[in-house]
DOBA-204277 format. One record per residue (C-alpha): residue in one letter; x, y, z. Coordinates in steps of 0.2 Angstrom, whole numbers, always signed. Example, Ala and Ser with C-alpha at 12.3 -4.5 7.8 and 13.67 -1.06 7.14 Angstrom:
% residues 2
{resn = A X = +62 Y = -22 Z = +39} $
{resn = S X = +68 Y = -5 Z = +36} $
END
This chain:
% residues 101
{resn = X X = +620 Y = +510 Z = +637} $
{resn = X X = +617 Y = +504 Z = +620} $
{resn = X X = +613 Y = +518 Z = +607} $
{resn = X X = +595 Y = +514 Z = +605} $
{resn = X X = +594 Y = +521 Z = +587} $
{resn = X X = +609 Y = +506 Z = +583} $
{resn = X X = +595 Y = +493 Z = +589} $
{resn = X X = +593 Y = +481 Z = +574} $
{resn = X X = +575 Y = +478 Z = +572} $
{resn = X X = +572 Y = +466 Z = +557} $
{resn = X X = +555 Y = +456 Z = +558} $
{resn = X X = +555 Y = +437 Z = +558} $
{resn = X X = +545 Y = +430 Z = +546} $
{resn = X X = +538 Y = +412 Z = +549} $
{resn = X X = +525 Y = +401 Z = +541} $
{resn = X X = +513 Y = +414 Z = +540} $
{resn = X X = +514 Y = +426 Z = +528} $
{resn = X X = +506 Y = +438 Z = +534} $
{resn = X X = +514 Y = +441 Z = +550} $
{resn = X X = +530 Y = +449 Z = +555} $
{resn = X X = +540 Y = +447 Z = +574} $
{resn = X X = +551 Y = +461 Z = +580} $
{resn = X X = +562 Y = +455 Z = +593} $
{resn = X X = +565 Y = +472 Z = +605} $
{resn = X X = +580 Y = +469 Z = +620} $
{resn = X X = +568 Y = +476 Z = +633} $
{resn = X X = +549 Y = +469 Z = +637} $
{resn = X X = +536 Y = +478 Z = +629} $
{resn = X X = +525 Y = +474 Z = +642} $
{resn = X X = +526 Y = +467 Z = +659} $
{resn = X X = +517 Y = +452 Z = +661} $
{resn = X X = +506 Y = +441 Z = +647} $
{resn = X X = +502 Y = +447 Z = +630} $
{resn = X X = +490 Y = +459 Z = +623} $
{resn = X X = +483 Y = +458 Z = +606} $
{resn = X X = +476 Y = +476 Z = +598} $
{resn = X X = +463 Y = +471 Z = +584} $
{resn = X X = +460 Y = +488 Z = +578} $
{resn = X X = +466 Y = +505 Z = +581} $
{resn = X X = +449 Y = +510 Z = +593} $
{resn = X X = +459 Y = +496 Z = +603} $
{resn = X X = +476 Y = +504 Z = +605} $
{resn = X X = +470 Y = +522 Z = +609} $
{resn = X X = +476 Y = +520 Z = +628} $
{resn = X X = +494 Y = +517 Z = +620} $
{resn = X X = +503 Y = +529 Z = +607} $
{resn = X X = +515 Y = +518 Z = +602} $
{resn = X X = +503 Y = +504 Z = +595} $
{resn = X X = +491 Y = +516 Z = +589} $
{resn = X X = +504 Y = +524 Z = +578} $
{resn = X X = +508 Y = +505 Z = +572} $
{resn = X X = +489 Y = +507 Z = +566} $
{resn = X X = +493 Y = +523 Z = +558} $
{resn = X X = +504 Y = +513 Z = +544} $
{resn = X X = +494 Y = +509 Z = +530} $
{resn = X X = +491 Y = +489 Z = +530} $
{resn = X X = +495 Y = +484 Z = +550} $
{resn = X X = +478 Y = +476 Z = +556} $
{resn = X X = +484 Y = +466 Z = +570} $
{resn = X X = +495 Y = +471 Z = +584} $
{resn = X X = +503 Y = +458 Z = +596} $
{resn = X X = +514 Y = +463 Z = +612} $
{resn = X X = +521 Y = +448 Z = +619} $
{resn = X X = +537 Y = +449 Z = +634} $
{resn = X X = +550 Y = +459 Z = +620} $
{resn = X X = +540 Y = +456 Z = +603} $
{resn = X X = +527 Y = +465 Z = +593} $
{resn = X X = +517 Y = +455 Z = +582} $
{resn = X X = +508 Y = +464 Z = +567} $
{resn = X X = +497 Y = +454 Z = +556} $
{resn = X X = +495 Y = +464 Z = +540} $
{resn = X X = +483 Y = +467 Z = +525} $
{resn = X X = +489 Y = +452 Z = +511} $
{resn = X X = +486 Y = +469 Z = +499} $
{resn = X X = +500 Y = +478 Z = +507} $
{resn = X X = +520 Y = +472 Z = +505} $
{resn = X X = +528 Y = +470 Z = +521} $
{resn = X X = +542 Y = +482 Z = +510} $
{resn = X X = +528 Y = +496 Z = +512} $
{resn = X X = +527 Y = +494 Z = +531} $
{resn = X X = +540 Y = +487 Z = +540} $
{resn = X X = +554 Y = +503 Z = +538} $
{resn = X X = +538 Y = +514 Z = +546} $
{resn = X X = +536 Y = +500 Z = +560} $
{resn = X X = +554 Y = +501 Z = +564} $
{resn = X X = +553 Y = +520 Z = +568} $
{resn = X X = +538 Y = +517 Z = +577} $
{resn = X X = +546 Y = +504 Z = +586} $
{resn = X X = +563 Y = +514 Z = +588} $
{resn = X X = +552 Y = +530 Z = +594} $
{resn = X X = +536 Y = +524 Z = +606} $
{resn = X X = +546 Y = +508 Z = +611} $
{resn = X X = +562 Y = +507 Z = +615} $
{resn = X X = +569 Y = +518 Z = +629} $
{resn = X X = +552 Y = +517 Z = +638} $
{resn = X X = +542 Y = +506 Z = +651} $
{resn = X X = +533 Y = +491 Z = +647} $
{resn = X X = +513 Y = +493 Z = +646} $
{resn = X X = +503 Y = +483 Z = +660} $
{resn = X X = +492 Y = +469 Z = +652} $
{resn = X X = +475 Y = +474 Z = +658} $
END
């Protein structure tokens, strides 16, 4: 089994500035997408409620094995994206995917 911890995590940037893709090797959640617009949202998941506890994050995407944050243009993605690959690494990887409802 793959050390989870060794799981390169670096966010795909693409025409939009402000949002970041973390590509993960296992679904995030089983079926759809589920988009989180505040942290009130998230409460029923830990894991994407402690992306909301990162100074910046103001949109959460879960999407088959990515997560999709949309983040404040006053925040650098260099302030953010270290804590969101400990978040990821932590609530994430290793556990099942969420249901879409």
């Amino acid at each position: 089994m793959t050390e989870l911890t060794a799981v390169p995590l670096t966010p795909l940037r693409d025409y939009h500035p402000l949002r970041a893709t973390f590509l993960l090797p296992q679904p995030v959640i089983r079926t759809g997408w589920k988009v989180y617009e505040s942290a009130a949202a998230a409460s029923g998941h830990r894991g994407v409620a402690a992306l909301f506890r990162i100074p910046g994050v103001q949109i959460v995407t879960l999407h088959r094995n990515s997560v999709k944050l949309l983040r404040d243009p006053e925040v650098s993605w260099e302030d953010i994206v270290p804590a969101a690959q400990e978040v990821l690494r932590q609530e994430f990887l290793g556990h099942e995917p969420l249901e879409a409802a």
